[in-house]
C-alpha positions in Angstrom: 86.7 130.5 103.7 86.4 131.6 99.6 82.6 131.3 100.2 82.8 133.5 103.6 84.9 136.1 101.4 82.9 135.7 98.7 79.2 136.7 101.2 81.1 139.7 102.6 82.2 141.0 99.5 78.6 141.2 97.9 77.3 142.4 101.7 80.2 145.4 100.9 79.4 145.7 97.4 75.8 146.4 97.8 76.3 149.3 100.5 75.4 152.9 99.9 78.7 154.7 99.2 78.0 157.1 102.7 75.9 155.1 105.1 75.4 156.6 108.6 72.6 155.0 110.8 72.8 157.3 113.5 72.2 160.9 111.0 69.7 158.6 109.1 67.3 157.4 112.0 67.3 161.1 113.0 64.3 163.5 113.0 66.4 165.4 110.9 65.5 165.7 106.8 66.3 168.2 104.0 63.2 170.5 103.6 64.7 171.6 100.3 68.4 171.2 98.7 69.2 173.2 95.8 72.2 172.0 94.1 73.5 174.2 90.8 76.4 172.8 88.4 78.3 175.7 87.3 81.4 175.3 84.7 84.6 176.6 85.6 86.8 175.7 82.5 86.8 172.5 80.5 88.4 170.5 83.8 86.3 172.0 86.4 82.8 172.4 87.7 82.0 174.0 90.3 79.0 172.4 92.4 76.9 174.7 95.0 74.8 173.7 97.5 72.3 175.4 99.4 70.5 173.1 101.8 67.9 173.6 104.5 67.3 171.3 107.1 64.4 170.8 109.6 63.9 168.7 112.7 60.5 167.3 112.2 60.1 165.8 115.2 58.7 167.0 118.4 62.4 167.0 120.9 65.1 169.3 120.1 67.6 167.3 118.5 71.3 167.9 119.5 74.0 165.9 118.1 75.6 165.5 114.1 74.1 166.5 110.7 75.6 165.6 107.6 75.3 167.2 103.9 76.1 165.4 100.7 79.0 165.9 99.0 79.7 163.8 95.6 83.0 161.6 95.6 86.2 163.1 94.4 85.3 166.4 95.6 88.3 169.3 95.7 88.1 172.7 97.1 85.1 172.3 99.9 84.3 175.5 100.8 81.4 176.6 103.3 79.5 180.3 103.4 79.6 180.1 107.3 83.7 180.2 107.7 82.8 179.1 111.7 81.8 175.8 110.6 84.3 173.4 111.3 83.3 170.3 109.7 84.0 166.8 110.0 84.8 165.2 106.3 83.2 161.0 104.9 83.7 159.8 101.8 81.1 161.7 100.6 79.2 164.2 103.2 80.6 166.7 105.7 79.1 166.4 109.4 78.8 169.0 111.6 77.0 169.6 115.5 74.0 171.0 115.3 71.6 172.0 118.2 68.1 172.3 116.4 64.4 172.8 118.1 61.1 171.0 116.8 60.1 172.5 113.8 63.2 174.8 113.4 65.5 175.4 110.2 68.9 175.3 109.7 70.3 176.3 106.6 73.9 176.3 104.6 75.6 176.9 101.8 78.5 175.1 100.6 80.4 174.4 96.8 83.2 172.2 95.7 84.9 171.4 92.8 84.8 168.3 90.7 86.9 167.0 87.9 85.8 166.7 84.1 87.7 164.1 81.7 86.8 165.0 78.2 84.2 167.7 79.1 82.7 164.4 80.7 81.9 163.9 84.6 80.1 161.3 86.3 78.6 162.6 89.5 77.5 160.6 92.7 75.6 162.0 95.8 74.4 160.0 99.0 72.8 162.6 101.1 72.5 161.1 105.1 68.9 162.7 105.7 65.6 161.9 103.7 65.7 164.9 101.1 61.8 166.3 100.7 62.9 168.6 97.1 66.3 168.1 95.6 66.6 170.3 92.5 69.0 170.3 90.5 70.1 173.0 88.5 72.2 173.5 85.1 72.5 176.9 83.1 70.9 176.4 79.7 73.0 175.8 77.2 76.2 175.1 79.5 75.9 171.3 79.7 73.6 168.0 79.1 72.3 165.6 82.3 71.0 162.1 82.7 69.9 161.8 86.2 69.8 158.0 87.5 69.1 156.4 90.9 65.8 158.5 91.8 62.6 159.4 89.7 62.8 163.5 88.7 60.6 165.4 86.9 62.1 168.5 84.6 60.4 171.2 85.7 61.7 173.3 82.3 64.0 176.8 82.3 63.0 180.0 84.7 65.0 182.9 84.4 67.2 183.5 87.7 69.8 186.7 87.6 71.3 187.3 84.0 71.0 183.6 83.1 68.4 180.9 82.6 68.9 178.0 84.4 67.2 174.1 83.8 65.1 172.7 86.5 65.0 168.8 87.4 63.1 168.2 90.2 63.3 165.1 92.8 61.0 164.7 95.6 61.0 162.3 98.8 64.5 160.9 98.5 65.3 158.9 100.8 68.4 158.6 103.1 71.7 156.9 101.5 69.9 156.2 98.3 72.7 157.0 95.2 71.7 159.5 92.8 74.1 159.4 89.6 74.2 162.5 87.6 76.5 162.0 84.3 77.5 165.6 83.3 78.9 166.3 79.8 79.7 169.7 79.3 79.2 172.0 75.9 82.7 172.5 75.0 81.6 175.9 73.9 80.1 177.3 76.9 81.2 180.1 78.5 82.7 179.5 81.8 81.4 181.7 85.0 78.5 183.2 84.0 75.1 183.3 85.3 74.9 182.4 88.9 79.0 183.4 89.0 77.2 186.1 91.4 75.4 184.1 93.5 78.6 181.5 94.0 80.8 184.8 95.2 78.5 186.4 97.2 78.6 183.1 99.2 82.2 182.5 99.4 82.9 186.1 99.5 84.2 185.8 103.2 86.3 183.0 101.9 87.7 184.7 98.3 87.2 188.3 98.4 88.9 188.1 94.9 86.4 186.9 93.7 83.5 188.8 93.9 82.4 190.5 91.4 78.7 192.4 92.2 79.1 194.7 95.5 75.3 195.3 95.6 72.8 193.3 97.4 71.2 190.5 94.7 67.4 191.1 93.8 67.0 187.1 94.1 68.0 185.7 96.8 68.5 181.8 97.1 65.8 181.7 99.8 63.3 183.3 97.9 64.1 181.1 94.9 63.7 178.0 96.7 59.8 179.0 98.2 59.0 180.0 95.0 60.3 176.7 93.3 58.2 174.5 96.1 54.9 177.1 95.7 52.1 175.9 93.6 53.4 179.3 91.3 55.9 177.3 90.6 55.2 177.1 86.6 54.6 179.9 86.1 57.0 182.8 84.5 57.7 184.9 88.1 58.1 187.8 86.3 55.2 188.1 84.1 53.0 186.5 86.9 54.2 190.5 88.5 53.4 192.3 85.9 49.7 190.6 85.6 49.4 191.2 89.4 50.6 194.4 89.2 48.2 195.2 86.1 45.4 193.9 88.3 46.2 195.9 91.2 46.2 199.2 89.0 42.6 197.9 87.4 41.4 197.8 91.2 42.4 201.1 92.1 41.2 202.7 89.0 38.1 201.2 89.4 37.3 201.9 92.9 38.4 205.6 92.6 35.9 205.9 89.4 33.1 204.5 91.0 34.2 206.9 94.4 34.6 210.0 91.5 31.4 209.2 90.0 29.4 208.2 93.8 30.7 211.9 94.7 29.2 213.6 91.3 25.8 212.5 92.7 26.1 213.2 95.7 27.0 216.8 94.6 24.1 217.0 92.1 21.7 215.9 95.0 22.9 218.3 96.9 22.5 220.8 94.2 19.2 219.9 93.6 18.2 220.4 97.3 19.1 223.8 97.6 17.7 224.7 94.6 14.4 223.5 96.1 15.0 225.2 99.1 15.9 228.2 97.8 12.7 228.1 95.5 10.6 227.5 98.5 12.2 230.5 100.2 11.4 232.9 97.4 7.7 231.6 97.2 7.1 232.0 101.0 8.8 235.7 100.8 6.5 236.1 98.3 3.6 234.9 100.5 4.5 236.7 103.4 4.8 239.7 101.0 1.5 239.5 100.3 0.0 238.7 103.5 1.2 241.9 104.5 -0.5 243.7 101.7 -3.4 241.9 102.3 -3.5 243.1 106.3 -3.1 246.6 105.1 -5.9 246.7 103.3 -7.9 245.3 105.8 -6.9 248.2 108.5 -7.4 251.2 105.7 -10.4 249.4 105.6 -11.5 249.3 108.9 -12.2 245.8 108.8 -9.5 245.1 111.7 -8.9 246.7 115.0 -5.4 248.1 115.7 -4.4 245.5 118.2 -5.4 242.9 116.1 -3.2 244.7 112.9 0.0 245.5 115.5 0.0 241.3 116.0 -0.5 240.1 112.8 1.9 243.0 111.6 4.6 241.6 113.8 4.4 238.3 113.3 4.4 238.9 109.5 7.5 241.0 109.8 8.9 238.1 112.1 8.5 235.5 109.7 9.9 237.7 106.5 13.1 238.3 109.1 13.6 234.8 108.8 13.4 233.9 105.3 15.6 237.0 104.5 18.1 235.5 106.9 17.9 232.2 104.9 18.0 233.6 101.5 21.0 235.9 102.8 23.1 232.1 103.1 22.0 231.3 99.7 23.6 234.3 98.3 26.9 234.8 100.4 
């Protein structure tokens, strides 16, 4: 009987502290979780979660999904007040009806106790997790991150804060990530991503919101940036050089259009004044052909018929360039 006990104990012991067979041989996985540790005072942190899951298989799954909640959690509050959740030790379920390929995403934050500015932080998520990131204002606490190999992906500046980036990729279903939080005892509580925590729960707490206007960043956009190949770079200047590049394009093209239309002008220029020139010598000519027919009639070396032609077509042909030179000078 002691050895029975003894066998089931260890069986227990070496569990996952949320296990759920059923969520975890779904089709269902975390495309991306973003999860951002924010201090409240020197007892409380406040932990939001903005999670995105995909059914990457090829039925439409209908049935539970969970998300990850770390144990000892107070406060659980979701964005979307008309999900009614089912609470675990340490997820929330809920029904979900999700196509092949389709996303679903949440947002949800609780609260978890610190002892001496100190917390030690467990999450079992229920789904394979593709990108968990992890993110801590700078300056606001330090993080050891066990259970799961992360890479720290370094600060990026997100509203009026910075925040620190630790990055873990391909986690896989009811594996325990440990996260032991100690908190500067000297920074300042609510700041940063205070916005993006409000404008979340603002159907929940309208007290406390504190910025009416629409946010420039929004979490979505974050989260495709973090998971682009851009990704180390500095978003903002990355703009700016774009930007920069765009305006050398433009500038260059309407030169080059500026300078293509010069020519073309000058050609042009050039092409009357040829014409023109040629008008004036054939006036000239005609001119003289005309003189020349004259003095062949005083002369008597040409019959009147033959002058009245000749004559006519002379005066014919003068008409015309007159006509032409007439454009030239109006």
């Amino acid at each position: 009987m002691k050895k029975f006990l003894k066998i089931a104990l260890t069986a227990l012991l070496s569990l996952p502290l949320f296990s759920n067979t059923v969520l975890a041989a779904a089709n269902i996985v975390y495309e991306s979780n973003h999860v951002i540790f924010q201090p409240i005072n020197e007892n409380t942190i406040k932990i939001t979660s903005m999670a995105t899951l995909v059914n990457s298989g090829d039925d439409k799954f209908e049935g539970k999904v969970g998300y990850g909640l770390p144990l000892n959690y107070s406060n659980l509050q979701i964005g979307d007040q008309s999900i009614k959740p089912t609470n675990e030790a340490n997820a929330f379920t809920i029904d979900a009806t999700i196509a092949p390929n389709e996303k679903k995403s949440i947002s949800y934050s609780n609260d978890q106790g610190l002892t001496n500015n100190v917390a030690k932080i467990d999450f079992v998520y229920p789904h394979d997790v593709q990108v968990l990131n992890i993110l801590i204002p700078k300056d606001t606490a330090e993080v050891t991150i066990t259970g799961a190999k992360f890479e720290d992906k370094g600060e990026f500046p997100f509203e009026s804060t910075t925040l620190k980036q630790y990055e873990i990729k391909d986690l896989k279903a009811n594996t325990k990530v440990t996260i032991d939080y100690k908190r500067n005892p000297n920074a300042p509580a609510q700041t940063g991503t205070e916005g993006t925590q409000n404008n979340q729960n603002q159907e929940t707490d309208q007290s406390n919101v504190t910025r009416k206007a629409p946010q420039f960043h929004n979490p979505g956009h974050l989260r495709m940036w973090n998971q682009s190949a851009l990704s180390s770079f500095d978003p903002h200047i990355l703009l700016i050089v774009l930007g920069i590049i765009l305006v050398a394009i433009v500038v260059y093209f309407a030169y080059f259009e500026m300078k293509r239309r010069k020519q073309l002008e000058h050609v042009k220029s050039d092409q009357e004044e040829r014409v023109f020139k040629q008008l004036i010598a054939k006036r000239s000519a005609i001119m003289n052909k005309i003189l020349e027919l004259e003095e062949e009639y005083n002369s008597g070396n040409i019959s009147d018929e033959d002058y009245t032609k000749k004559m006519e077509a002379y005066k014919n042909h003068l008409i015309q360039v007159k006509l032409s030179l007439r454009d030239f000078v109006e």
